[in-house]
C-alpha positions in Angstrom: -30.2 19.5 15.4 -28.3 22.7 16.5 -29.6 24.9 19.5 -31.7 27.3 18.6 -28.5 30.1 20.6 -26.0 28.3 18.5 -28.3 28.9 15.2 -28.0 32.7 15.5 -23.9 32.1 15.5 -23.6 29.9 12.6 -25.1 29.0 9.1 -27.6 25.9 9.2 -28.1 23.2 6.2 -31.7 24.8 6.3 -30.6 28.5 6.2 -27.6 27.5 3.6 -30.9 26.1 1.2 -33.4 28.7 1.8 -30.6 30.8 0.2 -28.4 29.1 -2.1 -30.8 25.9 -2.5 -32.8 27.2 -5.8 -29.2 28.0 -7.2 -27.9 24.6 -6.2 -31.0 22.3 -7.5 -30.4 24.5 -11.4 -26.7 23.0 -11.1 -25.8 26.6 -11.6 -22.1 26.5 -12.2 -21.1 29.5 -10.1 -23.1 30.1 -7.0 -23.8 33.4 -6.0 -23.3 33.8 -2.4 -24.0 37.3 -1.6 -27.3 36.3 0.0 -25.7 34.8 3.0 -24.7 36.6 6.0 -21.1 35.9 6.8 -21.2 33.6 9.5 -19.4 30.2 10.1 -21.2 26.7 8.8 -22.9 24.8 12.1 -21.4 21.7 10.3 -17.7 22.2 10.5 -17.8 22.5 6.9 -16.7 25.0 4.2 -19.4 26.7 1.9 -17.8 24.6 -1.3 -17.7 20.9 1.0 -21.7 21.5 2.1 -22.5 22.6 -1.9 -20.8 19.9 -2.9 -22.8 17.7 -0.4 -26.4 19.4 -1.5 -25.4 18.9 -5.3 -24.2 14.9 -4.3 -28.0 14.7 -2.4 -30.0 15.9 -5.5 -28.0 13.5 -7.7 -27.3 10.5 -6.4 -26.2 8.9 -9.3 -23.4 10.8 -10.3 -22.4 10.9 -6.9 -22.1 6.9 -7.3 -20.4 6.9 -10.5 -17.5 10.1 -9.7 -17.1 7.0 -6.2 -16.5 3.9 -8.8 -14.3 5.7 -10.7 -12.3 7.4 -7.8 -12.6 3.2 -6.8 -11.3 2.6 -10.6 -8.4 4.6 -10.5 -7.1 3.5 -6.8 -7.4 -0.1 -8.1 -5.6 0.6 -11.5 -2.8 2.4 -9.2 -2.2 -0.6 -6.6 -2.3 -2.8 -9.4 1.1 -0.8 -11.2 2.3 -0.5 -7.3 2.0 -4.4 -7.0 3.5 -4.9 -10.8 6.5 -2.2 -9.7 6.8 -4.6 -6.5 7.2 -7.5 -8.8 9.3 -6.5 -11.1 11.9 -5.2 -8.4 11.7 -8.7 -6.5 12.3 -10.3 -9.6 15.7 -8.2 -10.1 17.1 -8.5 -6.8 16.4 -12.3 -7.1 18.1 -12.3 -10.3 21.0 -10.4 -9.5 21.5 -12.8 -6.9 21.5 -15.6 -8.3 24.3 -14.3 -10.4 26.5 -13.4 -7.2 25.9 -17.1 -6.4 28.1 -19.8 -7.7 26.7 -22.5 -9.9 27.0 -24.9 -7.8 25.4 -23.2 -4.7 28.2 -23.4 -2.1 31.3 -21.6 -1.7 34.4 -22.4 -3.3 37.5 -20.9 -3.1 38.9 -18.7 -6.3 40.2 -20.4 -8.7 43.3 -19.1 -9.6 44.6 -18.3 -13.5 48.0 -18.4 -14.4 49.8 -15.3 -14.0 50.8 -13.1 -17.4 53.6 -11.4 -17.2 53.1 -7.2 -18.7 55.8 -5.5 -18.8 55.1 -1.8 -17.0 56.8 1.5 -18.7 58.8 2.7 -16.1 58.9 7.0 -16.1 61.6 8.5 -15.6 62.3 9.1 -11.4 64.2 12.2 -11.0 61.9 14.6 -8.9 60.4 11.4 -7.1 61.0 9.6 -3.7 60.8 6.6 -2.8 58.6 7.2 0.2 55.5 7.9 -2.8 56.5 5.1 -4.5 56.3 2.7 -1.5 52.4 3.1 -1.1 51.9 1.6 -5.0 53.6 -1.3 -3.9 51.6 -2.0 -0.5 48.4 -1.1 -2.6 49.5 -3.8 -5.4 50.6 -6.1 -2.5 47.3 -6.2 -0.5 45.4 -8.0 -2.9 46.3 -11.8 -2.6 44.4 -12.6 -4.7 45.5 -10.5 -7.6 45.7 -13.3 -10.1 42.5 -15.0 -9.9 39.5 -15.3 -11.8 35.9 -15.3 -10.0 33.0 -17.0 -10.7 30.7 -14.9 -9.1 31.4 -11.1 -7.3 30.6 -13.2 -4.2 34.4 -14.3 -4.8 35.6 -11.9 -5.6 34.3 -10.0 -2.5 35.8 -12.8 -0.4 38.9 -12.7 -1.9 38.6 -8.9 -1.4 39.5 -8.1 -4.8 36.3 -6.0 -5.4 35.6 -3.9 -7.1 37.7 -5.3 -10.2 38.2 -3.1 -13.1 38.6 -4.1 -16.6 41.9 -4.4 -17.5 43.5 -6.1 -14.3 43.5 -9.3 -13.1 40.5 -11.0 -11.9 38.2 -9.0 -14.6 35.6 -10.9 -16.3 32.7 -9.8 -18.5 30.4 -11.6 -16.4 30.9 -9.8 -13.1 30.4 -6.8 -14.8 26.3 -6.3 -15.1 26.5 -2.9 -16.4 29.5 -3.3 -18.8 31.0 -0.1 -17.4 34.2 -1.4 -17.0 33.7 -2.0 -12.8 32.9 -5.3 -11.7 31.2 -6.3 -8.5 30.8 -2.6 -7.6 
């Protein structure tokens, strides 16, 4: 109950229904509140929140049903949030069992005999050797340039990855996407 002082400073449930209540209990659709004197609610709570509270008080079974199927649609949503959760485990455990090797430990690559391709060579005549030089280190730090992988696991190892299609090491299998960038 609210102190009789504190009354004259705010609106009360019981001064809120002696003017809106006969409104309220018709389940008029727009509420005319011109009747009230604009004060703040006692409660804390906006005009539309204690309305809503009235209206939930006079019909207690709609007030039920509107919580079930609030209840309804929370369930439905954690149920697609745990099906999401599934689905995402299930990839990641897929994708790595295809970064692991068949049979389960680590082996070293195994290599593939070299093929020879001829390279056109352009013609050099505004270039210097100095921007040459950094093709070769760049050809020359992969070891392992001539291998084939089993898994990007390998390859990563070996650190040949990424591997693009077209050089050595490139296999359809290490390339999930089939963008032409395997183990990326």
């Amino acid at each position: 109950m609210v102190p009789a002082t504190a009354s004259a400073r705010c609106l009360t449930e019981a001064k809120i229904d002696a003017a809106l209540g006969e409104q309220i209990r018709a389940d008029v659709p727009f509420i005319d509140r011109s009747t009230l004197p604009d004060l703040p609610l006692c409660s804390g709570l906006t005009l539309g929140q204690q309305v809503q509270r009235m209206r939930a008080a006079l019909h207690p079974e709609e007030q039920r049903q509107r919580e079930e199927e609030q209840a309804r649609l929370i369930e439905q949503e954690n149920a697609a949030a745990r099906s999401r959760e599934a689905q995402a485990a299930a990839q990641r455990a897929q994708a790595a069992a295809l970064d692991e090797p068949a049979d389960g430990g680590w082996a070293a690559p195994t290599p593939v005999a070299a093929i020879a391709v001829p390279v056109p060579r352009r013609a050099s005549a505004g270039r210097t050797k100095a921007k040459a030089a950094p093709a070769k280190r760049k050809a020359s730090s992969r070891s392992s340039s001539h291998a084939s992988y089993r898994s990007c696991r390998e390859a990563r190892a070996a650190g040949a990855a990424p591997v693009y299609r077209g050089s050595p090491g490139y296999a359809p299998h290490l390339d999930r996407d089939n963008d032409g960038v395997a183990c990326e």
